[in-house]
N, C-alpha and C positions, 0 to 999 in steps of 0.2 A: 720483676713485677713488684707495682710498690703495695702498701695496705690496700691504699683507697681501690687501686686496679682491682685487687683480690675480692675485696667486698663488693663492686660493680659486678665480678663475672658470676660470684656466690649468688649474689640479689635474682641474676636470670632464671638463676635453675631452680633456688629454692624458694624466693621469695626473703622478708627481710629478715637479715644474718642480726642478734643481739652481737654488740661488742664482746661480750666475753668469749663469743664463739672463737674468734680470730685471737682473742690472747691465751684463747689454750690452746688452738691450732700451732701460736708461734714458739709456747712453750714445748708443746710433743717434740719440734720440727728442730730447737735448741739442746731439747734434752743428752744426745751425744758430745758435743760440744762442752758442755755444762759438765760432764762427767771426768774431762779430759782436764779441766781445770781453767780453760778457755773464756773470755771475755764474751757474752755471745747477746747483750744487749744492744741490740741494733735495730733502727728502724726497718730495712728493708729485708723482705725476706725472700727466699727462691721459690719458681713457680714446682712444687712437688703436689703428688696424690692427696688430695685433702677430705674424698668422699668418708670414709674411713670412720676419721675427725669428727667430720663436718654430722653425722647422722649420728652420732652418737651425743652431740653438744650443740643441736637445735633446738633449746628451747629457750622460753622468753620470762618476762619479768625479773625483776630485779631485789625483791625481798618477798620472804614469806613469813607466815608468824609461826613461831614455836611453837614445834608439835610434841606431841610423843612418837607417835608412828611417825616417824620420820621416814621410810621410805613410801608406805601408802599413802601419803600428803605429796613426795615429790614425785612420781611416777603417776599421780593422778590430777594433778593441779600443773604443774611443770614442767616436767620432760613426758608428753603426753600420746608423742611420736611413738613410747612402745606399748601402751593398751590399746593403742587405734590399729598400727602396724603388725605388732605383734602379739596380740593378746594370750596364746597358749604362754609365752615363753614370760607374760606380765602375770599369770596366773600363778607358771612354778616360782617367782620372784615370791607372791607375794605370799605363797604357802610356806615357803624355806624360810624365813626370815628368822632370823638369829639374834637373840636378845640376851642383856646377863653374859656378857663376852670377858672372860678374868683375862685383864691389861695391865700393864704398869706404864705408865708417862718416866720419863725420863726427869732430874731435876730442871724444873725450869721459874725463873724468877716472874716473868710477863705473862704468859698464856697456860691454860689449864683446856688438852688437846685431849678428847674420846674416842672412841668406836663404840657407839649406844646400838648400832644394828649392821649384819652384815649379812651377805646372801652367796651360798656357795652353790653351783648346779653343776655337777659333778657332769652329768649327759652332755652337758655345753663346755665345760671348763669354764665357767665363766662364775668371775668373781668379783662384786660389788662391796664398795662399803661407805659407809654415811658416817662421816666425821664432823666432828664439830670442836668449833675452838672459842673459847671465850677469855678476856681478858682477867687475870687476877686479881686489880683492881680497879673496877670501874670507873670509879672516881674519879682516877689519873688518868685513864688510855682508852682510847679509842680505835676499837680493831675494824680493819676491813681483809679481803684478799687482796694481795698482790697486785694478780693482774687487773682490779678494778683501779690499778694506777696507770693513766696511758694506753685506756683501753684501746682508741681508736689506732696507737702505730704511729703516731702524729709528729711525736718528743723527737728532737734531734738532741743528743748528747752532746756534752764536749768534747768526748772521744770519738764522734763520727765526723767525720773531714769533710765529709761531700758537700759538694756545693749545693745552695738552699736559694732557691727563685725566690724572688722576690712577692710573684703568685702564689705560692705554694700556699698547703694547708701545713708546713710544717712550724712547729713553734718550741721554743726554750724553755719554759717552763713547764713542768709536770701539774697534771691535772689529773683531779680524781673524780670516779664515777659512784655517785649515793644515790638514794634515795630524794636526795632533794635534788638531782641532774647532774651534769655533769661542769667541770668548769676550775679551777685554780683549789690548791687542796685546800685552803684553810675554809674557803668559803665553800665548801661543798662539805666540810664536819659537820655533824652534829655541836659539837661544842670545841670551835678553835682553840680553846684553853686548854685543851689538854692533852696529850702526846698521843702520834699518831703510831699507829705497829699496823706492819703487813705482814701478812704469815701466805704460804705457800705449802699447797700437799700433794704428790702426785705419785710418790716413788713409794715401794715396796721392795724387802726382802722376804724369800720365802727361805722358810727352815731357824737354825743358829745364826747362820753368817751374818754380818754386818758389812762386807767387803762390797766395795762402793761398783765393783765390773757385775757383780751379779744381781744387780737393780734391775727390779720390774716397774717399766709407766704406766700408769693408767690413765683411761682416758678420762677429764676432770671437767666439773661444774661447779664454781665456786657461786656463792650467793650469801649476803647481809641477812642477818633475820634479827627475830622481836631479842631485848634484851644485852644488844650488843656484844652477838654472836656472832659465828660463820659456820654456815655450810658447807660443807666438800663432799659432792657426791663421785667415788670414784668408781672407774668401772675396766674390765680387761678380761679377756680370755686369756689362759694360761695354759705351758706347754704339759701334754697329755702324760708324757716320760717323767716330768719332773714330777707332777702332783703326783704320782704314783708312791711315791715314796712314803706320801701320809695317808696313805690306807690303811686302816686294822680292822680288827675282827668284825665290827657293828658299824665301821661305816668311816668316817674320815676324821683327823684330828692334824691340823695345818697351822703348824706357830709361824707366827711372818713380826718381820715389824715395817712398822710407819713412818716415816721421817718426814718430817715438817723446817719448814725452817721462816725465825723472825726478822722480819726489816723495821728496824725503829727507823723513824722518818724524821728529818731534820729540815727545817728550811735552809735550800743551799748546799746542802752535804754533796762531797765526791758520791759518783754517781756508781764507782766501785765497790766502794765503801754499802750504799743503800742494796746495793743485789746479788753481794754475797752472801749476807746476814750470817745470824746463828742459830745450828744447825740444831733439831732435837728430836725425838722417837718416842714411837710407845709400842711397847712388845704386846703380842696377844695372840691368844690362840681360840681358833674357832674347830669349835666339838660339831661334828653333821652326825646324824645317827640316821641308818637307812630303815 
């Protein structure tokens, strides 16, 4: 099944799918692959379960302005599916909310990576968290997410062999999606002058470990905001046995870390080179008190 098919059969049931919906779909869908060390940038992907996915990463627009409440801005303005659908469970969201979260970022030269708020609901296992990433210097770098590169599935690589109709919607060039639409990267910047950085977040560790087999995904919404930022709203149920472990006397204390990773962007770069990038974290532990 190729993108465009997937977003036709999406479009029936749900009505219209935003691009980023389907590049975090193909992200979830890569993430083993991706672990393994494996090359898994490819246009086409398999037809798998995507309800899942898909209800967790329907929402629309494509920039918000900088909040403080960052998650009652995004859960009220954005992902709007769970106060309509779910409002008990957008209630204990918005009552838990977790603020003042003691992190450490990893060295990093390009980007300066948060957890300003995060949401632990112990009844659900379910654990949210609102990241944000900003470039270190403005001046020079122009951040987006990732998958606002080639959102639509469109890119054929060098490394993809298959043959390419002459009808097709497929094309050689990488194209990014902003604010100003979507279309050829330079001319869809903000300011073509200055170097572009993709950053990516969706993995978690839970506990000490760092060992890359005991990654948790979470399901991701990435989005632009005011400032020349990024949003990463992540979100995941977690196994019952494991959190068990960070229970104490008053209620829960859960160190995990974060792992993000940078793609500086080249015009023309090997296309291996762009979506391996470099790799970084930020440890933090979230205190729940019952």
């Amino acid at each position: 099944m190729t993108e465009k098919e997937l977003r036709e059969q999406l479009r029936d049931v749900y009505g219209d799918v935003p691009p980023q919906t389907h590049a975090a779909f193909q992200h979830a869908l890569t993430a083993p692959l991706r672990a393994k060390g494996e090359q898994t940038m490819k246009k086409r992907i398999a037809a798998l379960p995507v309800l899942a996915v898909v209800l967790v990463m329907l929402v629309g627009g494509a920039a918000c302005a900088a909040v403080s409440q960052v998650m009652s801005w995004y859960y009220s303005n954005r992902a709007t599916y769970l106060k309509e659908l779910y409002p008990e469970r957008y209630e204990a969201m918005m009552n838990h909310v977790l603020t003042d979260i003691p992190q450490q970022q990893s060295d990093d030269a390009l980007v300066t990576v948060q957890v300003p708020e995060a949401v632990w609901l112990p009844e659900e296992q379910l654990l949210v968290l609102a990241v944000t990433a900003a470039p270190r210097d403005g001046d020079a770098v122009e951040l987006h997410p990732l998958w606002n590169l080639d959102a639509d599935g469109s890119y054929v690589s060098d490394f993809d062999d298959s043959a390419t109709p002459e009808d097709s919607e497929d094309r050689g060039e990488h194209w990014l999606w902003t604010s100003k639409g979507h279309g050829p990267v330079r001319q869809m910047m903000a300011d073509p002058d200055k170097s572009l950085v993709l950053i990516e977040a969706s993995e978690i560790n839970l506990g000490a470990t760092e060992n890359r087999n005991d990654r948790v995904y979470l399901s991701m919404d990435a989005l632009d905001i005011e400032g020349g930022a990024v949003l990463f709203m992540l979100e995941g149920q977690l196994d019952e046995e494991a959190m068990s472990a960070y229970r104490v006397a008053d209620g829960w204390e859960i160190p995990l870390t974060l792992f993000y990773t940078v793609h500086p962007y080249e015009d023309g770069m090997d296309d291996l080179a762009l979506y391996h990038g470099t790799p970084g974290s930020v440890t933090l532990t979230l205190r729940v008190k019952e």
